[in-house]
TORNU-194405 format. One record per residue: residue number from 1; residue in one letter; x negated, y, z negated of N, C-alpha, C in turn. Coordinates in steps of 0.001 Angstrom, whole numbers, plus 500000, padded with zeros to 6 digits. Each point is the difference from the previous one (the first is absolute). Layout:
REM TORNU-194405
     k   r      n_x      n_y      n_z     ca_x     ca_y     ca_z      c_x      c_y      c_z
   NUM   a        X        Y        Z        X        Y        Z        X        Y        Z
...
END
This chain:
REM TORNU-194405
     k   r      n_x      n_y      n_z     ca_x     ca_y     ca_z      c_x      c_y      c_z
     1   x   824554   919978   780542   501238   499427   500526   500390   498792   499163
     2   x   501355   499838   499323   500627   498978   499597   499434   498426   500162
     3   x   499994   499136   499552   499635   498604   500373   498246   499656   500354
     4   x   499265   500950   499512   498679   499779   500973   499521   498788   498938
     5   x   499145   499569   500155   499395   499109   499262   498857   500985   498869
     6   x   500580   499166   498696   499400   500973   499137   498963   499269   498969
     7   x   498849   499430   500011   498814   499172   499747   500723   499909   498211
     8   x   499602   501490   499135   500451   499618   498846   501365   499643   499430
     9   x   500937   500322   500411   501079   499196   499921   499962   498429   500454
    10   x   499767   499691   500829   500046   498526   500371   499025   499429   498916
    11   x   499403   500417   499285   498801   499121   499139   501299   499874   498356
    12   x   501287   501097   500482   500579   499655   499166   501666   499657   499545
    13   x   500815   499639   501251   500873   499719   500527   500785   498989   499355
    14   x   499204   499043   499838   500572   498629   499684   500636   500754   498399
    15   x   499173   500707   499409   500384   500087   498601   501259   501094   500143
    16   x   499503   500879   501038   501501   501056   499878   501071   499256   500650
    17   x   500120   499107   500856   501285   499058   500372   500346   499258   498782
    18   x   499226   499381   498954   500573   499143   499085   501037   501352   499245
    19   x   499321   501252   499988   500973   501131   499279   501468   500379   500489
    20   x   499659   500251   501949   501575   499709   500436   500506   499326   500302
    21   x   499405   498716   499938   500896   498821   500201   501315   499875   498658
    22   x   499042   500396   498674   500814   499553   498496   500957   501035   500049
    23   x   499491   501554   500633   501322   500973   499997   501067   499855   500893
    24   x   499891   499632   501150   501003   499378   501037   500646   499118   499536
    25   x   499229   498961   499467   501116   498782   499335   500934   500342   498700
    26   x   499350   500667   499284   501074   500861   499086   501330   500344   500800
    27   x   499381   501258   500962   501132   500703   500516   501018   499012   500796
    28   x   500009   499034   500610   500610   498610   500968   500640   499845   499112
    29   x   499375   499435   498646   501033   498772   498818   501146   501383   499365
    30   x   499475   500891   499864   501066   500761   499562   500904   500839   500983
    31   x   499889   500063   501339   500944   500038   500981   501149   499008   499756
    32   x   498844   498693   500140   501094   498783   500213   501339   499947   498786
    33   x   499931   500337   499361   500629   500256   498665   501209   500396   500522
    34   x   500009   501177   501076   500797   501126   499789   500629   499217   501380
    35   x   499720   499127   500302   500638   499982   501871   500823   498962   499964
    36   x   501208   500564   500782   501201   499422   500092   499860   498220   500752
    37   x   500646   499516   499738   500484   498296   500646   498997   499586   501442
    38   x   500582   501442   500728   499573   500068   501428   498873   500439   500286
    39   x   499043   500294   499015   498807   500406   500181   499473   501678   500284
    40   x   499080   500324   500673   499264   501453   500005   500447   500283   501040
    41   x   501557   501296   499595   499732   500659   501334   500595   501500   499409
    42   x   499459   500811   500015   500279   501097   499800   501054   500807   500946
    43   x   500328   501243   499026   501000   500335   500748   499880   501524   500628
    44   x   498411   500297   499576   499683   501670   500584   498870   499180   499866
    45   x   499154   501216   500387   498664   499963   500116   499515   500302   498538
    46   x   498604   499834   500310   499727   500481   498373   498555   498921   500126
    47   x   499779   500212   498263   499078   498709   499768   499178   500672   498711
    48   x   498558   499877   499639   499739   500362   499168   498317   499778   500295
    49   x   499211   500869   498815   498885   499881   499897   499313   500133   498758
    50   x   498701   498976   500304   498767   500301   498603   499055   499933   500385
    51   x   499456   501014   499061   498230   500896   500131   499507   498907   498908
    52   x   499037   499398   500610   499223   498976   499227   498734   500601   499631
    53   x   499761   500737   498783   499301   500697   499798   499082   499646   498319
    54   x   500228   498750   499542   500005   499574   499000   498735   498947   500343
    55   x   498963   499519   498818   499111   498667   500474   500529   498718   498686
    56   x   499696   498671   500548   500106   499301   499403   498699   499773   499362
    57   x   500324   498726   498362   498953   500608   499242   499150   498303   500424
    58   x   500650   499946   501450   498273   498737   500409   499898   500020   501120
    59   x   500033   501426   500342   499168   500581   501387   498569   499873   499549
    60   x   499332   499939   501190   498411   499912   499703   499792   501277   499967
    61   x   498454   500742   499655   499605   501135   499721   500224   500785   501522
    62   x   499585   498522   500866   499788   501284   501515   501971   500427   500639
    63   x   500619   498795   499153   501753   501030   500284   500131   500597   499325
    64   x   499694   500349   498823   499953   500944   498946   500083   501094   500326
    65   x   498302   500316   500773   499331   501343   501023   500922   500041   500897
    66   x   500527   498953   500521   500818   500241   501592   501395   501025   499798
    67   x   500595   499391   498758   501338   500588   499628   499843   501433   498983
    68   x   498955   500379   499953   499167   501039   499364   500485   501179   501720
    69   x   499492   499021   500725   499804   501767   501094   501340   499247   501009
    70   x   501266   499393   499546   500839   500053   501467   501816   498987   499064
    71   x   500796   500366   500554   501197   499680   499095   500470   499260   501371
    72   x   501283   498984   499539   500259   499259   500960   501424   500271   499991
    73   x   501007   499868   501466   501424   500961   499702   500791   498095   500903
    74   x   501044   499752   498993   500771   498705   500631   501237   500684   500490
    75   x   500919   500007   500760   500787   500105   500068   500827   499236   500725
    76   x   501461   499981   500096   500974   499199   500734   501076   500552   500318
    77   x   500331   500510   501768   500907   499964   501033   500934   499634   499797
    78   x   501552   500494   499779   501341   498768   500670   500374   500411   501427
    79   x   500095   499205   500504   500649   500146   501201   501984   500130   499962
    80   x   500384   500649   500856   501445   499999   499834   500141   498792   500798
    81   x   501125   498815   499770   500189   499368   500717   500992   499940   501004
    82   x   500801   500677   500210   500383   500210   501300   499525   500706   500829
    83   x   499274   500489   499794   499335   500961   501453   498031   499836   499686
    84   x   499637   499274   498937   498156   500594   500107   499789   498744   500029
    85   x   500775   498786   499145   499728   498833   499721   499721   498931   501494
    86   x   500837   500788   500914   500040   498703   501358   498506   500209   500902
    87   x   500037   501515   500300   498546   500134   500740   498823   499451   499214
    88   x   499901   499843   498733   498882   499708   499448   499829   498695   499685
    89   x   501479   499123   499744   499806   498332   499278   499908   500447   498214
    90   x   499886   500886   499763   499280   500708   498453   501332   500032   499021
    91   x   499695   499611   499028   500880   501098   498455   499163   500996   499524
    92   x   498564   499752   499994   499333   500675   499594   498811   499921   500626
    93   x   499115   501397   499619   498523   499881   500217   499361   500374   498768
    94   x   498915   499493   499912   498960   499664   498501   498860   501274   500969
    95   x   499815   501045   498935   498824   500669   500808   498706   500255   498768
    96   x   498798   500127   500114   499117   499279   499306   499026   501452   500442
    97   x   499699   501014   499607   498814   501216   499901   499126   499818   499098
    98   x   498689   500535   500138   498819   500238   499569   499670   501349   500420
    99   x   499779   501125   498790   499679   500988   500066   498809   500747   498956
   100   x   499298   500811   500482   498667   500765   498910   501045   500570   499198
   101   x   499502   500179   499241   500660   500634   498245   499968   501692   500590
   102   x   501418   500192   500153   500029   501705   500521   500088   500390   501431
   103   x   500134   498711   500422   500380   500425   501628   501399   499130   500053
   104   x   500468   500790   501307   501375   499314   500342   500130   499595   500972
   105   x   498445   499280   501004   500239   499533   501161   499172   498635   499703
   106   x   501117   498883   500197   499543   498557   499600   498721   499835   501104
   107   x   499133   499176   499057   498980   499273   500934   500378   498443   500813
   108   x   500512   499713   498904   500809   498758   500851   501928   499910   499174
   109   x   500200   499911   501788   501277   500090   499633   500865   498513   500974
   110   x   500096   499339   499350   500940   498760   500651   501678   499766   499731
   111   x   500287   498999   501052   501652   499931   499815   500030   498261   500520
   112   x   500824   499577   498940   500613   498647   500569   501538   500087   499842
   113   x   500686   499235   500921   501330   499614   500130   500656   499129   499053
   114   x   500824   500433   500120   500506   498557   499057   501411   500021   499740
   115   x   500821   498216   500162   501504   500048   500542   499870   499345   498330
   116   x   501392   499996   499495   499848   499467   498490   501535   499265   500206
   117   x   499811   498552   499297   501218   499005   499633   500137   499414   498959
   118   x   501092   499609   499875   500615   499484   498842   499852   498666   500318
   119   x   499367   498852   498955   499675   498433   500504   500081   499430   498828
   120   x   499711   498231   500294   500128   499643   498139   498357   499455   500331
   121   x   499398   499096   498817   498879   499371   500131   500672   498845   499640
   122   x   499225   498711   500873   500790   498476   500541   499683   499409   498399
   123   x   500692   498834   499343   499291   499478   498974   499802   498079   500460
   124   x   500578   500021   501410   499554   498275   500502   498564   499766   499628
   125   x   499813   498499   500092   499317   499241   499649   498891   500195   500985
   126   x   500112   500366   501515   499077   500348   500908   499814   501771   500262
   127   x   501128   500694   499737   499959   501111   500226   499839   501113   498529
   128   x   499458   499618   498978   499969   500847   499141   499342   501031   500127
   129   x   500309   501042   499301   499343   501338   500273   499973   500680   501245
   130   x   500672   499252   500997   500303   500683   501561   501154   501066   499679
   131   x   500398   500799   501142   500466   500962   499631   501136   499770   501630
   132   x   501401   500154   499550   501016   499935   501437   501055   500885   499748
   133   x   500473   500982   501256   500843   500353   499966   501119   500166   501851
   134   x   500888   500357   500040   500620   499715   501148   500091   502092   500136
   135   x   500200   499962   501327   500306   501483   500535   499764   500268   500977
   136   x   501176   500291   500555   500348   500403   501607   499078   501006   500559
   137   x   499343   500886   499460   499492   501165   500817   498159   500030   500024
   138   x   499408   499120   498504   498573   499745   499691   499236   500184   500892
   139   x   500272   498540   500977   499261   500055   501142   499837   501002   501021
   140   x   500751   500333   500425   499926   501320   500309   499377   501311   500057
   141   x   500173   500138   498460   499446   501465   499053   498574   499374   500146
   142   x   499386   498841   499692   498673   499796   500153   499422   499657   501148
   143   x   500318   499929   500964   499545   500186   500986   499759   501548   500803
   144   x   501097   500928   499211   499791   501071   500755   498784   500866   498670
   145   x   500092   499176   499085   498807   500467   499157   498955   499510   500549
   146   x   499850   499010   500569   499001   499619   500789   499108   500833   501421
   147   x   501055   500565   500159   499915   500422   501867   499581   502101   499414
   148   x   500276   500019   498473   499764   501482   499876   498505   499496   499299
   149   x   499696   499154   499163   498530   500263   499336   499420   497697   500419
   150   x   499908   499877   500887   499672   498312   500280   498579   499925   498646
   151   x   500501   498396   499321   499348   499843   498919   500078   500777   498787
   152   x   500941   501038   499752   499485   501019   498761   501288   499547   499360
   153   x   501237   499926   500413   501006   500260   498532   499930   498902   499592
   154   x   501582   500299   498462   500309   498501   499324   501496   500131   500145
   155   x   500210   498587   499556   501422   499787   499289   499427   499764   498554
   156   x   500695   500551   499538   500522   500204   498435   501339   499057   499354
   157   x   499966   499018   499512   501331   498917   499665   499992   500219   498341
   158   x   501473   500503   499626   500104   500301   498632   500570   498688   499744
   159   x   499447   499348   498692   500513   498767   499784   500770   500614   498461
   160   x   500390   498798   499359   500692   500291   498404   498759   499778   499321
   161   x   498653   499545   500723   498758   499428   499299   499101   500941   500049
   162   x   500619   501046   500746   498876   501118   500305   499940   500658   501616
   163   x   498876   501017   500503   500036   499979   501402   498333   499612   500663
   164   x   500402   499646   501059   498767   499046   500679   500223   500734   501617
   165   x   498665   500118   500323   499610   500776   501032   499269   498816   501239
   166   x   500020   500386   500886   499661   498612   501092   499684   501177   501312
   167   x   498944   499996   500624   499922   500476   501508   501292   499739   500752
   168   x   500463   501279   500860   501055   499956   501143   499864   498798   500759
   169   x   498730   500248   500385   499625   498627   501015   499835   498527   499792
   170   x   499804   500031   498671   500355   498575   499246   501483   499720   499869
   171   x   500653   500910   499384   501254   499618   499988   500775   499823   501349
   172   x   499787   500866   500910   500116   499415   501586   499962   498434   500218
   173   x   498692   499487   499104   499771   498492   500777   500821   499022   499332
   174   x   501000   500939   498577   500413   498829   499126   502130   500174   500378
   175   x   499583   500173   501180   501791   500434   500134   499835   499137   501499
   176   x   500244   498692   499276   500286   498634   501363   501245   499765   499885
   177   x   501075   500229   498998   501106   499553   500063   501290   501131   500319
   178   x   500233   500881   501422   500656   500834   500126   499817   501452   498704
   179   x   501013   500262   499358   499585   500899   499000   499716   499693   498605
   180   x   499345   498823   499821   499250   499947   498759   498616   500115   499704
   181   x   499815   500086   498863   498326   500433   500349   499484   498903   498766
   182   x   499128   499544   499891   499324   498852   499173   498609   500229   499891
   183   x   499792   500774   498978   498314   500253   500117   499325   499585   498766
   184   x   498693   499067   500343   500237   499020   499058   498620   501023   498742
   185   x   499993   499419   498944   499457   500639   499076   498334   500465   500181
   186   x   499256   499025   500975   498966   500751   500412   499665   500876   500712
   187   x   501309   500307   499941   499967   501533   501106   500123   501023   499231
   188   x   500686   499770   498978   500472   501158   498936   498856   500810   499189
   189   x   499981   501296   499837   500111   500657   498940   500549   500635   498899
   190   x   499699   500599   498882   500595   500208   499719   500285   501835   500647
   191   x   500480   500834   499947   500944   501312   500930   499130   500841   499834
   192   x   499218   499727   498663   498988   501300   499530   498599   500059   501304
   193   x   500213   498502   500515   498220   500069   500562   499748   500812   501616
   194   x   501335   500471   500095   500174   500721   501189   499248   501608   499198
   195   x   500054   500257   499033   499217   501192   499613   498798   499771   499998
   196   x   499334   498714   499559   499270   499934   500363   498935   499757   501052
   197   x   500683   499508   501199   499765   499769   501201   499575   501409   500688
   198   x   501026   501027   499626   500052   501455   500826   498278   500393   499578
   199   x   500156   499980   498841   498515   500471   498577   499125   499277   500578
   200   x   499806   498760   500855   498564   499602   500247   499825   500369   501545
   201   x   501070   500661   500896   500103   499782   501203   500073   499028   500897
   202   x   500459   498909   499240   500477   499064   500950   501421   499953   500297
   203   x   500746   501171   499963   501301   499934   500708   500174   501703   500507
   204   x   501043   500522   500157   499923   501132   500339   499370   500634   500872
   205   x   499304   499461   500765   498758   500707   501041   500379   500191   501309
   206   x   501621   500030   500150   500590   500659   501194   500280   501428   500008
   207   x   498853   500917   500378   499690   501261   499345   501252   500708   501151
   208   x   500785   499938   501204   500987   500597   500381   501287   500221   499383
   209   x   500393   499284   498355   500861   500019   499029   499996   500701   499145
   210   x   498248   500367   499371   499381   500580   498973   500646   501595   500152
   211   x   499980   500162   498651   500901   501572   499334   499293   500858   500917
   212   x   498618   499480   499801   499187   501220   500635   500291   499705   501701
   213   x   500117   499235   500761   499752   500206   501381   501433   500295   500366
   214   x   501184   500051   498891   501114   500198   500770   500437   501505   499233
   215   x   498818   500844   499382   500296   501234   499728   501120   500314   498909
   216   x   499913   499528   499520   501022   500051   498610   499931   501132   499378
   217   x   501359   500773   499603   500136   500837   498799   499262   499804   498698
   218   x   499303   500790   499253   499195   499559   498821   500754   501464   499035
   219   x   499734   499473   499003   499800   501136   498672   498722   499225   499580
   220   x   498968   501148   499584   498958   499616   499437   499471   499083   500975
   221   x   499216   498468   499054   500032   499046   500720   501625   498490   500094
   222   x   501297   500445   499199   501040   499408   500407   500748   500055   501244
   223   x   499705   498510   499915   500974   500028   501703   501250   500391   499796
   224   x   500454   500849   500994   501723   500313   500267   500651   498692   501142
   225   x   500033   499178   498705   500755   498515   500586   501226   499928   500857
   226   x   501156   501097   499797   500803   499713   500944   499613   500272   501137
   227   x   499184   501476   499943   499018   500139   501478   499008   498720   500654
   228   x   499828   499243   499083   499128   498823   500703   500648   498895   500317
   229   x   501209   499586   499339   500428   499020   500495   501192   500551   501088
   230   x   500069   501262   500423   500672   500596   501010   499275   499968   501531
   231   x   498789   500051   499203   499213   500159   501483   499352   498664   500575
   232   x   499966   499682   499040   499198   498342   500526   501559   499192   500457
   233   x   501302   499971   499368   500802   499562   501230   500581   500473   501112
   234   x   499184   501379   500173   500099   500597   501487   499012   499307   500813
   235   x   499054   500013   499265   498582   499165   500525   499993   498304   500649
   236   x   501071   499824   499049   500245   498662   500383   501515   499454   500891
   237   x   500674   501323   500156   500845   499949   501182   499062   500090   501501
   238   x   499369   501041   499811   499250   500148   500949   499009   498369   500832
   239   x   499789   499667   499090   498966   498822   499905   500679   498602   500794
   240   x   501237   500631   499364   500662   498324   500572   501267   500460   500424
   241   x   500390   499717   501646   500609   500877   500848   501569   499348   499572
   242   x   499741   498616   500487   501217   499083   499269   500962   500486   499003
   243   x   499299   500318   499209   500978   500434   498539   500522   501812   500537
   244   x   501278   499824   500396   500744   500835   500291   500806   501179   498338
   245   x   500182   500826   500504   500401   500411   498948   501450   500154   500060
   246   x   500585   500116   499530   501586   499999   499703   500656   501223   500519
   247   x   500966   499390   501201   500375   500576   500187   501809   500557   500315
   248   x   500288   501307   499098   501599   499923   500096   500587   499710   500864
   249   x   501197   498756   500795   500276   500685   501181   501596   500171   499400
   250   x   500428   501289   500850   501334   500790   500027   500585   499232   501484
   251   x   501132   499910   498874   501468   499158   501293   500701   500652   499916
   252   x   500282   500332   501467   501343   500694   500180   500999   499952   500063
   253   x   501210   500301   499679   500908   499077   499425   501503   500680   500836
   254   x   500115   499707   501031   501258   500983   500708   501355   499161   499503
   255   x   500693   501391   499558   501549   499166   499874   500810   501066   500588
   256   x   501114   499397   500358   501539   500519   500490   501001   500171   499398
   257   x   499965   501257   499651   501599   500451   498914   501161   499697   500951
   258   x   500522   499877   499468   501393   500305   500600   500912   500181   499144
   259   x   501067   500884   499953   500750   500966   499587   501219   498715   499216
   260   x   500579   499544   499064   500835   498998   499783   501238   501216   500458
   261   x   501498   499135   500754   500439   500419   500392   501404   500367   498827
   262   x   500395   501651   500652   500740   500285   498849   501476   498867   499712
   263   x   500203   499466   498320   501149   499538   500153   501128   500816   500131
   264   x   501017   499396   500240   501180   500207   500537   501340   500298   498873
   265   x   500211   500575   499850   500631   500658   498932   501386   500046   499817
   266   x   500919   498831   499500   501271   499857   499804   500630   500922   499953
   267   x   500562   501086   500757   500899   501310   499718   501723   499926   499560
   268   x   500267   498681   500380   501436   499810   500513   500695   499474   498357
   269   x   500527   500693   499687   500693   499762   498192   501407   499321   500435
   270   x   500322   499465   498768   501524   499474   500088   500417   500381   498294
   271   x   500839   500475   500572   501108   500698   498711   501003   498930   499578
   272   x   500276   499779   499018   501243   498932   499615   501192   500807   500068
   273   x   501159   499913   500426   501385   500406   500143   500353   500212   498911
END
């Protein structure tokens, strides 16, 4: 079963997180590239994936052996935002597999949340390297990221300096001033270390989210992502009764013809003599 605790992997974790942490942060800085003023929000579903199937050349001998018998699969969720984005608090989910070389059923399979903004980094004399941005809906989205996985997601803040990753629940504590958020630089990471977080198991371990416990479409061992981020915001309508879903309402609209009345039609001529 998915997630069990696996003795030789954990003896080698730390080194395969330094691997997806550097591929995640790749993939973030070159998102950020592409994203408009207003930040990450997609406009279908979709997302993308990589089979981490490659070793670095200062793995120790025993990751060497490890990545010898098992490939590692990253992938990333969009949520639609009008209809997947509200039940969840999410733009995206980061999903993080471990699988034997030739099978297509992950041994560990995790999911974290994650709401993503557009912010600057402060350059004051007390606030350098802090990170602020203002937005009406943040609080919100992270709290209900909160109430679907408590302790597991992030916010993600794209700066012009780069992107920096911070716990949901931290950034919760740094939004004292209505809708701004001020989170100061010892909170920060940099965006990549959320890959690595998933890779050591210290995030992701809300296994009612996971690909595998919510039955996901697969080819091979690839997740069928629109199927997962379809079902996990059914999952998370369900979860949280509050968040209503949208609904059309039809007005009826009665009107009264009435007939304009015929004009009246000059018949009566005059002839000149």
């Amino acid at each position: 079963m998915a997630n069990e605790k696996i003795p030789e992997y954990d003896d080698v974790k730390e080194e395969i997180g330094d691997e997806i942490s550097s591929l995640l942060e790749d993939i973030l800085q070159k998102s950020m590239a592409k994203q408009s003023p207003k930040g990450i929000e997609p406009e279908k579903n979709g997302g993308f994936s990589a089979v981490v199937n490659h070793m670095s050349q200062e793995f120790s001998p025993a990751a060497f052996e490890q990545c010898e018998k098992e490939f590692f699969s990253l992938s990333i969720g969009l949520f639609k935002p009008k209809t997947q984005e509200g039940p969840t608090g999410s733009d995206y989910a980061i999903i993080f597999e471990l699988f034997n070389k030739g099978s297509d059923q992950p041994k560990i399979s995790k999911t974290t949340l994650v709401q993503a903004k557009v912010g600057n980094v402060l350059i004051g004399k007390n606030t350098k390297g802090d990170v602020s941005f203002t937005d009406n809906h943040c609080k919100g989205q992270l709290e209900n990221i909160e109430k679907l996985s408590p302790n597991d997601g992030f916010l993600i803040v794209y700066t012009d300096n780069g992107c920096y990753s911070v716990p949901a629940k931290d950034a919760l504590k740094n939004n004292a001033t209505g809708n701004t958020f001020h989170i100061p630089k010892s909170s920060l990471k940099v965006a990549g270390a959320v890959g690595q977080d998933l890779a050591i198991c210290t995030c992701g371990n809300v296994k009612e989210i996971s690909p595998v416990n919510l039955k996901v479409n697969r080819t091979g061992s690839d997740i069928d992502l629109d199927d997962y981020v379809a079902k996990l915001a059914a999952y998370a309508s369900s979860k949280n009764p509050k968040i209503k879903k949208r609904v059309s309402k039809v007005i009826k609209i009665t009107a009264t013809l009435q007939p304009k009345p015929t004009p009246k039609l000059n018949t009566t001529r005059k002839f000149k003599k």
